[in-house]
N, CA and C atoms as a LAMMPS dump frame, in Angstrom:
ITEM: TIMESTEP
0
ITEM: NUMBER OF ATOMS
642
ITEM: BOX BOUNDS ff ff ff
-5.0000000000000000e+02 5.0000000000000000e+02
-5.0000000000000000e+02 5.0000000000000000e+02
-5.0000000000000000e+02 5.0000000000000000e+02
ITEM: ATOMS id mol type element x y z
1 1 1 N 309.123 433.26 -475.178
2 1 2 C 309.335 431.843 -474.886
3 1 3 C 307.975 431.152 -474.707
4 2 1 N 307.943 429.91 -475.658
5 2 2 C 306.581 429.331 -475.345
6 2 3 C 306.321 428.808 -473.892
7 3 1 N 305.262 428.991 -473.565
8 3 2 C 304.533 428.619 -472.088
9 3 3 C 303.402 426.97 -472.241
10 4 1 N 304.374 426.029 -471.315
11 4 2 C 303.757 424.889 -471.277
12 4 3 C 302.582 424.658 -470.184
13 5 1 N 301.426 424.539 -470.446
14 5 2 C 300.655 424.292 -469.556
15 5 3 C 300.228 423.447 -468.749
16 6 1 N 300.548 422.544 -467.879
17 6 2 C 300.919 421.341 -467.424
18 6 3 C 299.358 421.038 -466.33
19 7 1 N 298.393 420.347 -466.619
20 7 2 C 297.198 420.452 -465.963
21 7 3 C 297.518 418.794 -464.991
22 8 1 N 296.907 418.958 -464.105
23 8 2 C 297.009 417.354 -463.021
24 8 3 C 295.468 417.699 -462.686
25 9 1 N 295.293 415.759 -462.708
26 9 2 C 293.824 415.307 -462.412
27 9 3 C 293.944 414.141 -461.792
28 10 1 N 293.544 414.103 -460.663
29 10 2 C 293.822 412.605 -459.358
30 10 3 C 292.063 412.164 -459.69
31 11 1 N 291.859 411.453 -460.601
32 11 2 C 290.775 410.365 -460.684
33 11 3 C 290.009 410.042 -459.597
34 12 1 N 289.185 410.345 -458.937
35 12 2 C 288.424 409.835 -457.286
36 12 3 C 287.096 409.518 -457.949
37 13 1 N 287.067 409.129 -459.337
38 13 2 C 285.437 408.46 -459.592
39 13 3 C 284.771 409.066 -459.341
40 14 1 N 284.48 410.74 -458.971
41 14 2 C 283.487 411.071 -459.516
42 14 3 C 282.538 411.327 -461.126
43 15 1 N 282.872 410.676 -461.775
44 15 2 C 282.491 411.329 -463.094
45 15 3 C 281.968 409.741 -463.375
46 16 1 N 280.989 409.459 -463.471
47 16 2 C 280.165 408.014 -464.029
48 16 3 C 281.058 407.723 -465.339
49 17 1 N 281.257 406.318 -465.782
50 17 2 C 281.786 405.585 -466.857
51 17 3 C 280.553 406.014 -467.759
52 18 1 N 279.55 405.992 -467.811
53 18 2 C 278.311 405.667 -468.626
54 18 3 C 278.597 407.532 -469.091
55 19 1 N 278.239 408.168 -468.306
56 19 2 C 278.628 409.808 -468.915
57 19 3 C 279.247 410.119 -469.125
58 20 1 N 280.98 409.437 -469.339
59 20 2 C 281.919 409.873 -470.103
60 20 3 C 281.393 409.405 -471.028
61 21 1 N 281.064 407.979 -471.499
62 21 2 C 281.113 407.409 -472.597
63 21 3 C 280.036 407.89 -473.244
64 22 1 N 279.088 408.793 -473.056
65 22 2 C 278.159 409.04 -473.839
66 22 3 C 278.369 411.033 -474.396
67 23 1 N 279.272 411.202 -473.809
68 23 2 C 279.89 412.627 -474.699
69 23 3 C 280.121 412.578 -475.824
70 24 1 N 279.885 413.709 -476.214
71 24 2 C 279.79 413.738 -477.84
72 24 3 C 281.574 413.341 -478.485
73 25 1 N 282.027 412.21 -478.317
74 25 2 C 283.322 412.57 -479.004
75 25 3 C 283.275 411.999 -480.486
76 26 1 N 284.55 412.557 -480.981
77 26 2 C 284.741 412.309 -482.633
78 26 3 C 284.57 410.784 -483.08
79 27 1 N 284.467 410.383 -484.097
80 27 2 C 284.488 409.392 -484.709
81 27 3 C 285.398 408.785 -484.433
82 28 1 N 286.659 409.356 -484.334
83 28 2 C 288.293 408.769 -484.176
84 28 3 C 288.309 408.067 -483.491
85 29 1 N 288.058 409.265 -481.924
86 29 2 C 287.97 408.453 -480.786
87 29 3 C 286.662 407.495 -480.557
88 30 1 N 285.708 407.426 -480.551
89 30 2 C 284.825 406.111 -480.693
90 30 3 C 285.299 404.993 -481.05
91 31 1 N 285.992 404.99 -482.608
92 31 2 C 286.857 403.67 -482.6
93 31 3 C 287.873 403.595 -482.271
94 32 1 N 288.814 404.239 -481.506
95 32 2 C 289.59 404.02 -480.862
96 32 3 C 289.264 403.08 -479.361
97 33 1 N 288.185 403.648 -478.701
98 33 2 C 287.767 403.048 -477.722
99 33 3 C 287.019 401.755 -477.76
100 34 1 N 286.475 401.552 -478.677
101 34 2 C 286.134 400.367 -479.515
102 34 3 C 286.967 399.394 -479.711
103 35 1 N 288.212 399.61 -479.612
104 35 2 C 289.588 398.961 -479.734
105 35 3 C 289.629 398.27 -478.074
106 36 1 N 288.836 398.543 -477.05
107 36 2 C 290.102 398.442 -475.774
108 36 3 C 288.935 398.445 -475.356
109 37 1 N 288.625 396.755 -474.301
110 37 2 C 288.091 396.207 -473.601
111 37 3 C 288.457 396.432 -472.422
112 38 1 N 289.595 397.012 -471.554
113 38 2 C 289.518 396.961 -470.491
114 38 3 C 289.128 398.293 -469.88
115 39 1 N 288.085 397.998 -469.02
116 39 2 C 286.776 399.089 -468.8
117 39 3 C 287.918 400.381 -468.051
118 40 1 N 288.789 400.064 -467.255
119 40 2 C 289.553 401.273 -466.658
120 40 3 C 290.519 402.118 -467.094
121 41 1 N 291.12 401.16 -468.862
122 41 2 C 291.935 401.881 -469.472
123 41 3 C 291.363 402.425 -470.751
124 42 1 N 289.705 402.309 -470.837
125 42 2 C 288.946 403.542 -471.332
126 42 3 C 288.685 404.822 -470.793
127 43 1 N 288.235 404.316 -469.668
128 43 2 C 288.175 405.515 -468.397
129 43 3 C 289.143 406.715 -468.614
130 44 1 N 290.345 406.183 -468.125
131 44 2 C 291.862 407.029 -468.583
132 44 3 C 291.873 407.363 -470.049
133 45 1 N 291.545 406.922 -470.673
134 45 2 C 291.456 407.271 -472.307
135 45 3 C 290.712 408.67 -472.122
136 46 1 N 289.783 408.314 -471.818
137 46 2 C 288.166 409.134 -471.925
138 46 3 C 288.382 410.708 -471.14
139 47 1 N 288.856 410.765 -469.816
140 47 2 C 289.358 411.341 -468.694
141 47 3 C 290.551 412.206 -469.235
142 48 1 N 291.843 411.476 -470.152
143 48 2 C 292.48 412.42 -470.562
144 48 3 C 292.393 413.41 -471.606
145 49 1 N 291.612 412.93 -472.543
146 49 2 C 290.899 413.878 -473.431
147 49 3 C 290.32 414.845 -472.794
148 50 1 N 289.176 414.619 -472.318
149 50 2 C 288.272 415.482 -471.821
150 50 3 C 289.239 416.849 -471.158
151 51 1 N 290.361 416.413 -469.743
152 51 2 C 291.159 417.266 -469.845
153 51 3 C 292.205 418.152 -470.859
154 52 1 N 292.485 417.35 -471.71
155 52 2 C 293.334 417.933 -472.659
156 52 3 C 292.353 419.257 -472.951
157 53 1 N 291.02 418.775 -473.472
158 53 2 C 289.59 419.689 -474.129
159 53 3 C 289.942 420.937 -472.918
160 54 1 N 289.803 420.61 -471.835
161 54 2 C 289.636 421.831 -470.791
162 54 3 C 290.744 422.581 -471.534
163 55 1 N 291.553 422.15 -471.096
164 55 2 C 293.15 423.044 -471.294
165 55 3 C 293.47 423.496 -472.477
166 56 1 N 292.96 422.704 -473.653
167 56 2 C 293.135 423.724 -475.237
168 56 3 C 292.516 424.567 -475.036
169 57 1 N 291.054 424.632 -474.44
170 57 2 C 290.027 425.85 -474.662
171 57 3 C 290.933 427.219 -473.941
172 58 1 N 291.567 426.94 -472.336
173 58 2 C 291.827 427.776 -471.975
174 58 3 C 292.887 428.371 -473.036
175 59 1 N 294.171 427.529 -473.542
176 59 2 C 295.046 428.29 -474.203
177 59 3 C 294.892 428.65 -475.234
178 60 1 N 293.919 428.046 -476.341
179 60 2 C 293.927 428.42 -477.384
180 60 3 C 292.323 428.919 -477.863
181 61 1 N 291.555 428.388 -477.692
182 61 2 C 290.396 428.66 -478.499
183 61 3 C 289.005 428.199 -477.291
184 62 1 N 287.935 428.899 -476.902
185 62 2 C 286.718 428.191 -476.073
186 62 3 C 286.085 427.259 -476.673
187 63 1 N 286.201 427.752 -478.424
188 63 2 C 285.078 427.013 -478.88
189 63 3 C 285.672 425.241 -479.565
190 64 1 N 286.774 424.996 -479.131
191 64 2 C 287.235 423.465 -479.533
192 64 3 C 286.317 422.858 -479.036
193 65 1 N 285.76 421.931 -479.807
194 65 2 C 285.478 420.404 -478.893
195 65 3 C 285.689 419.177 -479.278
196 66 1 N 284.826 418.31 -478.155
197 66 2 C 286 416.693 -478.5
198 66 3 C 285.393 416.241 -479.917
199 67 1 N 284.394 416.467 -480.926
200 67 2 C 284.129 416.152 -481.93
201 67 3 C 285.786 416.637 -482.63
202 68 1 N 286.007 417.2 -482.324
203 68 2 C 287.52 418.266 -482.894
204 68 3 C 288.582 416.847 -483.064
205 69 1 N 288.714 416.274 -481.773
206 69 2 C 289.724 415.286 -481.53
207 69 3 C 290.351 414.312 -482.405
208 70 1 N 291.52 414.21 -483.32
209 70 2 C 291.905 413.729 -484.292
210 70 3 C 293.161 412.236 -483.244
211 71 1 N 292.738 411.817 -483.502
212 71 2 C 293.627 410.257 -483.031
213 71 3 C 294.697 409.867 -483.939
214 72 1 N 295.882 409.732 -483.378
215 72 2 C 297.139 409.259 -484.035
216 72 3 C 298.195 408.566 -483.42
217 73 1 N 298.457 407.761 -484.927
218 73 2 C 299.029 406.672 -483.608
219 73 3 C 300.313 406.892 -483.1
220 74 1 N 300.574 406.122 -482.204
221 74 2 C 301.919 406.521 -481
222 74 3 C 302.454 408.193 -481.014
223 75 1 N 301.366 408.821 -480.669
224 75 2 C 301.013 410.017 -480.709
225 75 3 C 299.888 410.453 -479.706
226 76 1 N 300.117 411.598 -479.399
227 76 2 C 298.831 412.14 -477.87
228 76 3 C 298.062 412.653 -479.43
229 77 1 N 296.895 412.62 -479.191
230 77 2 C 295.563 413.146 -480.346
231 77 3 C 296.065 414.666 -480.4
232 78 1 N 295.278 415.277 -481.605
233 78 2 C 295.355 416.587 -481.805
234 78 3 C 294.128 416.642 -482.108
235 79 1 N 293.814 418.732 -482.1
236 79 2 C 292.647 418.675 -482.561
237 79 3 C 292.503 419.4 -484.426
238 80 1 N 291.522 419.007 -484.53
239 80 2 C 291.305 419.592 -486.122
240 80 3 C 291.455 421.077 -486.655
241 81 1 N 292.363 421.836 -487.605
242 81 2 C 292.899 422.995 -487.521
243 81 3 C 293.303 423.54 -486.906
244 82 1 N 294.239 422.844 -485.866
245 82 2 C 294.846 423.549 -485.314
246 82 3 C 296.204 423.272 -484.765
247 83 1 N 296.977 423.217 -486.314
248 83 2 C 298.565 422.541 -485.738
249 83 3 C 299.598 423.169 -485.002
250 84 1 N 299.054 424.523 -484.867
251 84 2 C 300.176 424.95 -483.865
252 84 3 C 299.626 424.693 -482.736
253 85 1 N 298.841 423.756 -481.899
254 85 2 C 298.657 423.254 -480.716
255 85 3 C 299.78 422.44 -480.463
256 86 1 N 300.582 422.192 -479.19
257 86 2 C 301.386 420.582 -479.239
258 86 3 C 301.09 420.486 -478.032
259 87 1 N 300.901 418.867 -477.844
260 87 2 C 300.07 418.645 -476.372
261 87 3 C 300.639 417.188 -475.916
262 88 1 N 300.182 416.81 -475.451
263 88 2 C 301.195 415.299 -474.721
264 88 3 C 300.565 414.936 -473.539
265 89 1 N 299.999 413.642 -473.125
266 89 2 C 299.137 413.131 -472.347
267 89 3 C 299.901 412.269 -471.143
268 90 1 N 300.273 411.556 -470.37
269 90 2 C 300.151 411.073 -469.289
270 90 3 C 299.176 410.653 -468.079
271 91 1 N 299.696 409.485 -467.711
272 91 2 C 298.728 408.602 -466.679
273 91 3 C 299.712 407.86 -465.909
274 92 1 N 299.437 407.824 -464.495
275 92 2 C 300.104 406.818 -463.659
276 92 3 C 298.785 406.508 -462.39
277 93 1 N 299.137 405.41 -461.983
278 93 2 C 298.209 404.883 -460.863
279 93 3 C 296.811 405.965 -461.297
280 94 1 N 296.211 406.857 -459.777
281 94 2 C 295.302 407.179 -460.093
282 94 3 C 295.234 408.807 -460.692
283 95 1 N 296.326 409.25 -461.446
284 95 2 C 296.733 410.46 -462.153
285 95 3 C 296.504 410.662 -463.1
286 96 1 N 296.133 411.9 -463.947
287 96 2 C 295.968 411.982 -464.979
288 96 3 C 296.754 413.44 -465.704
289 97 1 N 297.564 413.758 -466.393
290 97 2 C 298.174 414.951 -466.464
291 97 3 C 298.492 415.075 -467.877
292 98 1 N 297.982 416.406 -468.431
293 98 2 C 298.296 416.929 -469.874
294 98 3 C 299.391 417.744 -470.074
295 99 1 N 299.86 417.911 -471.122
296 99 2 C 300.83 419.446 -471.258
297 99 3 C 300.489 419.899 -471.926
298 100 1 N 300.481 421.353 -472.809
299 100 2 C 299.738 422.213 -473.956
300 100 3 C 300.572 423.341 -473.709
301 101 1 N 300.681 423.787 -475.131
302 101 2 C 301.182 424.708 -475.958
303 101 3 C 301.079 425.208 -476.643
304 102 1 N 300.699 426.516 -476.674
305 102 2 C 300.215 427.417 -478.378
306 102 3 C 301.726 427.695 -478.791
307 103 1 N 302.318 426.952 -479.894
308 103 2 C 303.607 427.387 -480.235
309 103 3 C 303.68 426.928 -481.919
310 104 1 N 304.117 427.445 -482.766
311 104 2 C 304.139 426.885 -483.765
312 104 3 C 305.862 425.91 -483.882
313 105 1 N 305.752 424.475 -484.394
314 105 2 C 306.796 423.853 -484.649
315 105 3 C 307.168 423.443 -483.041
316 106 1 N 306.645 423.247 -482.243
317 106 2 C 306.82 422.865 -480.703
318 106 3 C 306.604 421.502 -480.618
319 107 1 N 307.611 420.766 -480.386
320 107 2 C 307.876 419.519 -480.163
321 107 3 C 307.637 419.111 -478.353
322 108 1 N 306.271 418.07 -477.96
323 108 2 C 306.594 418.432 -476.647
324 108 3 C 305.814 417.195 -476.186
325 109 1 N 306.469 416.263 -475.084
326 109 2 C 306.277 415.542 -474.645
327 109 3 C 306.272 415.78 -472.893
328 110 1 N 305.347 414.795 -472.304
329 110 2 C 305.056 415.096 -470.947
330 110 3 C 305.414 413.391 -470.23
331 111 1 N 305.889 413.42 -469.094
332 111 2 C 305.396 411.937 -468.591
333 111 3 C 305.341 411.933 -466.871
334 112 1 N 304.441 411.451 -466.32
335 112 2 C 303.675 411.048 -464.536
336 112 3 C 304.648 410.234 -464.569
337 113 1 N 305.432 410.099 -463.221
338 113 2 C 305.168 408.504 -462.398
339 113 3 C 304.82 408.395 -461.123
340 114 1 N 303.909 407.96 -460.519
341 114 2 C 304.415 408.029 -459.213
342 114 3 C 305.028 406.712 -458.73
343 115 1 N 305.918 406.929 -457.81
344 115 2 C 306.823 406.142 -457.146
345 115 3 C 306.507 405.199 -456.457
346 116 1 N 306.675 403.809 -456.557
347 116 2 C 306.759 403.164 -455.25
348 116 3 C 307.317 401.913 -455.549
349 117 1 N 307.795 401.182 -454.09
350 117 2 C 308.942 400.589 -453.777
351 117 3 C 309.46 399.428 -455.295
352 118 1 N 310.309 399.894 -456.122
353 118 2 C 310.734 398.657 -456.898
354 118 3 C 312.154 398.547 -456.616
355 119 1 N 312.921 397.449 -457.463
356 119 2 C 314.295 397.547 -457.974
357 119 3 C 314.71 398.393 -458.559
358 120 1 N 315.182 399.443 -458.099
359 120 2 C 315.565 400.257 -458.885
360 120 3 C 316.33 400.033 -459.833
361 121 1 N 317.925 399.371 -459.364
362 121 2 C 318.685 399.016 -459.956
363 121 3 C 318.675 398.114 -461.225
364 122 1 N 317.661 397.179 -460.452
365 122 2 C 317.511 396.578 -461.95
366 122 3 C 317.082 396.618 -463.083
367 123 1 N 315.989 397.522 -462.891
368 123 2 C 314.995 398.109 -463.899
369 123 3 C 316.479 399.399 -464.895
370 124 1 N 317.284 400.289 -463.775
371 124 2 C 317.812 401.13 -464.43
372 124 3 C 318.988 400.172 -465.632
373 125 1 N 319.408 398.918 -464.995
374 125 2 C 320.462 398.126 -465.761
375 125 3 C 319.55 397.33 -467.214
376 126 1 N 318.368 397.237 -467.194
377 126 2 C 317.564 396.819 -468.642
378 126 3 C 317.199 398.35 -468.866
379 127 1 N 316.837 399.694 -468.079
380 127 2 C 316.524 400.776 -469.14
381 127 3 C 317.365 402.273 -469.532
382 128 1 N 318.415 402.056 -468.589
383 128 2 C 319.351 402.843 -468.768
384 128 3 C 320.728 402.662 -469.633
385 129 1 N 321.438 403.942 -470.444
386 129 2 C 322.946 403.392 -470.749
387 129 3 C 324.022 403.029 -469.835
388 130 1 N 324.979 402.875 -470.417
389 130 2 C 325.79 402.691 -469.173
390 130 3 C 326.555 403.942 -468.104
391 131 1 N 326.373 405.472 -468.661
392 131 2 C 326.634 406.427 -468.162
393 131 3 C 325.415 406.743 -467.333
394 132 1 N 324.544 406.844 -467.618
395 132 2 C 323.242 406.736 -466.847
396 132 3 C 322.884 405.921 -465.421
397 133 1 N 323.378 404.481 -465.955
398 133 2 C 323.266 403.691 -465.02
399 133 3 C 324.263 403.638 -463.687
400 134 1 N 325.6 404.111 -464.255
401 134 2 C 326.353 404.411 -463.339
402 134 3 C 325.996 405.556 -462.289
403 135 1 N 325.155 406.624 -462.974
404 135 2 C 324.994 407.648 -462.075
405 135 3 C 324.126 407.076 -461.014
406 136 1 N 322.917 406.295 -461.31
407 136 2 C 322.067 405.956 -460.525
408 136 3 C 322.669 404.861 -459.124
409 137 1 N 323.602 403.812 -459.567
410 137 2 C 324.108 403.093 -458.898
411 137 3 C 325.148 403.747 -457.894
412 138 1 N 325.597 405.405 -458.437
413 138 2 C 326.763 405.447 -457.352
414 138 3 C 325.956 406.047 -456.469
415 139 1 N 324.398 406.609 -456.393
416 139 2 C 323.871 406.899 -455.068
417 139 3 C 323.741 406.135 -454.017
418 140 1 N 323.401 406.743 -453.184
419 140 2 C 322.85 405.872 -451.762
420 140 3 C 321.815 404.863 -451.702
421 141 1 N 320.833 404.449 -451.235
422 141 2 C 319.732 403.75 -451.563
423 141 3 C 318.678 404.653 -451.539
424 142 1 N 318.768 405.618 -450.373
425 142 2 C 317.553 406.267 -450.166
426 142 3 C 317.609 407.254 -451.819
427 143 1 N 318.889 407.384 -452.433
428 143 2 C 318.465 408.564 -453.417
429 143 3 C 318.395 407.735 -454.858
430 144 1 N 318.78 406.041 -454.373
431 144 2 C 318.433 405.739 -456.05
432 144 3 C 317.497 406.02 -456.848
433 145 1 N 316.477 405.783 -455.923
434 145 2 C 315.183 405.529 -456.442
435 145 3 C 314.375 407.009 -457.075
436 146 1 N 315.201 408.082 -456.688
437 146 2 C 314.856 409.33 -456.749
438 146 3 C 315.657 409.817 -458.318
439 147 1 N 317.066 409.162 -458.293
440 147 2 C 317.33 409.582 -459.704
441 147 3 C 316.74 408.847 -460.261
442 148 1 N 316.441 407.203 -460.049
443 148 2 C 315.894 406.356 -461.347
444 148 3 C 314.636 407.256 -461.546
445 149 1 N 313.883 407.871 -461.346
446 149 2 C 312.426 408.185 -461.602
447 149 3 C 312.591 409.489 -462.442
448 150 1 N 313.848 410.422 -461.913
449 150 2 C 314.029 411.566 -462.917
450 150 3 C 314.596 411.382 -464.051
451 151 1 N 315.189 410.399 -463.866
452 151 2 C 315.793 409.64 -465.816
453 151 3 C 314.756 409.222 -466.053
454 152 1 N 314.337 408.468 -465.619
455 152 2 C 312.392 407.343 -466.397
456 152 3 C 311.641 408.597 -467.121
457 153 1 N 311.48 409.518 -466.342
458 153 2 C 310.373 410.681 -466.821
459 153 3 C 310.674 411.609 -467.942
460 154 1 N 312.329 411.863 -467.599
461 154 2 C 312.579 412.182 -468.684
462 154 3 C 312.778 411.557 -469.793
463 155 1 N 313.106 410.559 -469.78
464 155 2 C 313.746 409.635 -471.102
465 155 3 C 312.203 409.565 -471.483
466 156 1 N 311.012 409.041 -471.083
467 156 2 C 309.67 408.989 -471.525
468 156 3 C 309.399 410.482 -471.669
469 157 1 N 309.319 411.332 -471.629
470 157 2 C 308.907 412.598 -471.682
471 157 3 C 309.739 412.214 -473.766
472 158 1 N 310.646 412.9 -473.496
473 158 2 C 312.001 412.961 -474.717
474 158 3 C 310.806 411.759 -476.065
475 159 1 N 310.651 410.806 -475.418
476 159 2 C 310.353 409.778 -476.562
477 159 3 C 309.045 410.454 -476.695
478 160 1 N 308.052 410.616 -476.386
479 160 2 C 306.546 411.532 -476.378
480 160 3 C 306.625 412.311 -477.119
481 161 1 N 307.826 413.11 -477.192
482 161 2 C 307.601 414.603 -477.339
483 161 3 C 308.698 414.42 -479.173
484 162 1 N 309.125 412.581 -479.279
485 162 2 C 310.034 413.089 -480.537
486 162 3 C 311.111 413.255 -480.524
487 163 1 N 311.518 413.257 -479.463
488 163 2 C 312.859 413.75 -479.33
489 163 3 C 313.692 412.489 -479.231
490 164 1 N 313.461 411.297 -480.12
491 164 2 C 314.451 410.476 -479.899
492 164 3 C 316.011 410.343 -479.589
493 165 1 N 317.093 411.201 -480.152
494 165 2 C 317.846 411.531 -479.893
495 165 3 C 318.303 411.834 -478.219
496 166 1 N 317.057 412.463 -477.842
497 166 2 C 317.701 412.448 -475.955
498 166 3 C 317.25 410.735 -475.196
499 167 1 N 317.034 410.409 -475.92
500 167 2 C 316.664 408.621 -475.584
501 167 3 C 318.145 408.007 -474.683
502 168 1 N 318.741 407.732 -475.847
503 168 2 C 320.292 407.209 -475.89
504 168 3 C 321.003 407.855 -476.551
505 169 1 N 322.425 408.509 -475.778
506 169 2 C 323.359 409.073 -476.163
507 169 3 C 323.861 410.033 -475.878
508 170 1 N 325.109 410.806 -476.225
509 170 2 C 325.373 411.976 -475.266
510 170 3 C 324.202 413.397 -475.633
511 171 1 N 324.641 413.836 -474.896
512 171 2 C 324.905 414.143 -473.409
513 171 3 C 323.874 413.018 -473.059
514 172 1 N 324.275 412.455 -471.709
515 172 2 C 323.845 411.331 -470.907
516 172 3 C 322.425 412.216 -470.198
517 173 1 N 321.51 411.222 -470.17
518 173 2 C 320.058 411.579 -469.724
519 173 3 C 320.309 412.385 -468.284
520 174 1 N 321.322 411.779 -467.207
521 174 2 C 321.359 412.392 -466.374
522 174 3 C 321.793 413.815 -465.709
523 175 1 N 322.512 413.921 -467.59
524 175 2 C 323.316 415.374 -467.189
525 175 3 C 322.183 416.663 -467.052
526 176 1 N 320.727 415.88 -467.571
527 176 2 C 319.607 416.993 -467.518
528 176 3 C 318.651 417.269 -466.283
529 177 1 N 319.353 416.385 -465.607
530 177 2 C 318.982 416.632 -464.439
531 177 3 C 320.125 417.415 -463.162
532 178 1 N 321.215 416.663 -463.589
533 178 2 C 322.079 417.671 -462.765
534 178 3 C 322.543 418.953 -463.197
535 179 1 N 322.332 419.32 -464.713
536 179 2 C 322.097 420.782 -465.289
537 179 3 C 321.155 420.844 -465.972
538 180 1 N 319.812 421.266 -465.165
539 180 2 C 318.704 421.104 -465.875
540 180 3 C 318.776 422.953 -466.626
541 181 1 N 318.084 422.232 -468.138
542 181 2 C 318.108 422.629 -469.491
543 181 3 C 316.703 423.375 -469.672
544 182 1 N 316.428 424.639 -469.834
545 182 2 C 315.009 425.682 -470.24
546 182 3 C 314.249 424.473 -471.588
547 183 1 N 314.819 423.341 -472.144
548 183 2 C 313.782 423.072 -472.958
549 183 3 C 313.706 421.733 -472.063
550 184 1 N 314.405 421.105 -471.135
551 184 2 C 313.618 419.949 -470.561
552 184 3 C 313.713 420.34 -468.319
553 185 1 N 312.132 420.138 -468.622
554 185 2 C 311.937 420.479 -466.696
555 185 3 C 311.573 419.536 -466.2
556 186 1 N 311.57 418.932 -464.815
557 186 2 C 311.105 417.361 -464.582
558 186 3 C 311.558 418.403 -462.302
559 187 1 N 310.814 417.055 -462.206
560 187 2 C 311.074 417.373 -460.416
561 187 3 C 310.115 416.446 -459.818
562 188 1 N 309.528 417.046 -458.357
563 188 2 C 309.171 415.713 -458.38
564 188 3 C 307.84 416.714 -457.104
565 189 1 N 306.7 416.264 -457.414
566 189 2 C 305.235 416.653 -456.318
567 189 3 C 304.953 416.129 -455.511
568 190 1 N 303.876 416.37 -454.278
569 190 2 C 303.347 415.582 -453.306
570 190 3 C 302.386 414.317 -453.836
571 191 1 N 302.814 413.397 -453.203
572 191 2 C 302.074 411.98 -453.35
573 191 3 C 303.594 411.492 -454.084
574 192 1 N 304.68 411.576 -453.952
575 192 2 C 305.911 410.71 -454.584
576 192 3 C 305.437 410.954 -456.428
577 193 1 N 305.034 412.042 -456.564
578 193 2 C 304.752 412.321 -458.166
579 193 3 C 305.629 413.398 -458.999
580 194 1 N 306.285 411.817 -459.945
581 194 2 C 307.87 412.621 -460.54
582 194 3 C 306.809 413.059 -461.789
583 195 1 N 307.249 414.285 -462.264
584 195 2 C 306.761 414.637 -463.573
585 195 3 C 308.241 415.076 -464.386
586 196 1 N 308.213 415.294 -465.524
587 196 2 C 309.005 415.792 -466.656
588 196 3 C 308.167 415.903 -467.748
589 197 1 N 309.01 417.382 -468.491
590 197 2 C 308.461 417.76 -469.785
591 197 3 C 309.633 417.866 -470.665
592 198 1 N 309.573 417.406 -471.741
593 198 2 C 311.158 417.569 -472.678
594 198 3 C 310.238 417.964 -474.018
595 199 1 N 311.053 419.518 -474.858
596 199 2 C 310.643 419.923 -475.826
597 199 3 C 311.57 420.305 -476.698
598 200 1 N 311.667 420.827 -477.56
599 200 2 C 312.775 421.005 -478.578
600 200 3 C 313.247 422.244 -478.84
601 201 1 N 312.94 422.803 -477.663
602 201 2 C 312.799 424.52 -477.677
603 201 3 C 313.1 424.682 -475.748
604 202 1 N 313.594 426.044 -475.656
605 202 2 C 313.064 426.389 -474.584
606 202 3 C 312.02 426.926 -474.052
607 203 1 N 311.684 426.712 -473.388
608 203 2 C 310.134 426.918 -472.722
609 203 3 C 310.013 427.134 -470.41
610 204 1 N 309.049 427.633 -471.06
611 204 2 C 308.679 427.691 -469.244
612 204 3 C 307.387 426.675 -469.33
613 205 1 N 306.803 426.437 -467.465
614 205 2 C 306.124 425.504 -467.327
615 205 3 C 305.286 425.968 -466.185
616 206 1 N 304.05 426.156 -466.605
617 206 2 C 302.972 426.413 -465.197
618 206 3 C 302.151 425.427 -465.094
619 207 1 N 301.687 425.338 -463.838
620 207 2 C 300.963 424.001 -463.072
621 207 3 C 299.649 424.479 -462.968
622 208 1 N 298.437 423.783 -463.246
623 208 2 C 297.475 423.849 -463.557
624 208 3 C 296.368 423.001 -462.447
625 209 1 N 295.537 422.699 -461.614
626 209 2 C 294.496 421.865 -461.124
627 209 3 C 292.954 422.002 -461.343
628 210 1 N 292.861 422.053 -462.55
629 210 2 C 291.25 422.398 -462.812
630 210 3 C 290.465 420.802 -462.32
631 211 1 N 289.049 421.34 -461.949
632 211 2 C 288.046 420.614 -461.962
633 211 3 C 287.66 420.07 -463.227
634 212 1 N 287.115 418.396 -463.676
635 212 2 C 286.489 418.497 -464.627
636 212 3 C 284.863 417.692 -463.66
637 213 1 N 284.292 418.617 -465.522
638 213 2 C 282.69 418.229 -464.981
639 213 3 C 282.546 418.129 -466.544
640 214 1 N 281.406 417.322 -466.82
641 214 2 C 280.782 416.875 -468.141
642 214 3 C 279.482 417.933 -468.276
């Protein structure tokens, strides 16, 4: 069974803007970043690569690097020769979290949120179906907010990873949480941080906290 590698990175600014941006990365990404003026959602650009880089080396190869990094659109980047990698990026507030996989034909999407105080309800009635939405509404208050975030992650995980089909339609998003499924895992960490991974396969999932340094 393929093994998903799920790495988390809480952003605290140590790493200078000026020394990310001056790492050797690919052409791709240069103009990609070239694209996007706002100085903090380069940062996160810049920050999730670099992790992704940590975490391919460990699973697959030492010698990748970000010159490697191939950019695609509405797509997490890949790197160059090497398509049985599948990887999937995420960001929320000050989080940063990858997934990775040496699997060949591995479909795999990842998605962060962390939590805090919205409408639940209303947000679930513009992003949920109506089987979905019902589940969320017949909770309590204290637990709406707890399913809306495990449908959000997953339904974003599912779209990441390709899997349009678990978007909308049966089986209802929520049934994967109340019988959670070996190809989709989701739960929820310290700091109110819901994660989910949805893949097209079954798979296991280990948690990762590496340091990065340039």
């Amino acid at each position: 069974m393929p093994v998903v590698t799920i790495a988390l990175f809480q952003d605290i600014h140590t790493l200078p803007d000026d020394a990310l941006l001056a790492l050797p990365w690919s052409d791709a990404t240069r103009a990609r970043l070239a694209q996007i003026s706002h100085v903090p959602r380069q940062r996160q650009l810049m920050l999730g690569r670099l992790l992704l880089l940590h975490i391919a080396r460990t699973v697959a190869s030492p010698a990748l690097q970000l010159a490697d990094l191939i950019e695609r659109e509405e797509a997490s980047p890949c790197f160059a020769g090497w398509p049985t990698l599948a990887m999937s990026i995420s960001h929320t507030a000050s989080w940063l979290g990858v997934a990775v996989a040496h699997a060949a034909g591995l479909q795999l999407g990842l998605d962060l949120e962390q939590a805090r105080p919205r409408k639940v309800l209303a947000l679930a009635r513009h992003a949920c179906d109506e089987a979905d939405l019902a589940w969320v509404a017949s909770a309590d208050a204290a637990s709406q907010s707890e399913r809306f975030y495990r449908l959000w992650t997953l339904r974003e995980a599912a779209y990441k990873g390709g899997l349009r089909q678990h978007v909308y339609g049966a089986p209802a998003m929520h049934e994967y949480v109340t019988n959670p499924q070996p190809s989709h895992h989701g739960g929820l960490l310290p700091d109110q941080l819901y994660w989910a991974v949805s893949c097209n396969t079954a798979v296991d999932v280990r948690f990762v906290r590496p340091e990065l340094a340039l």
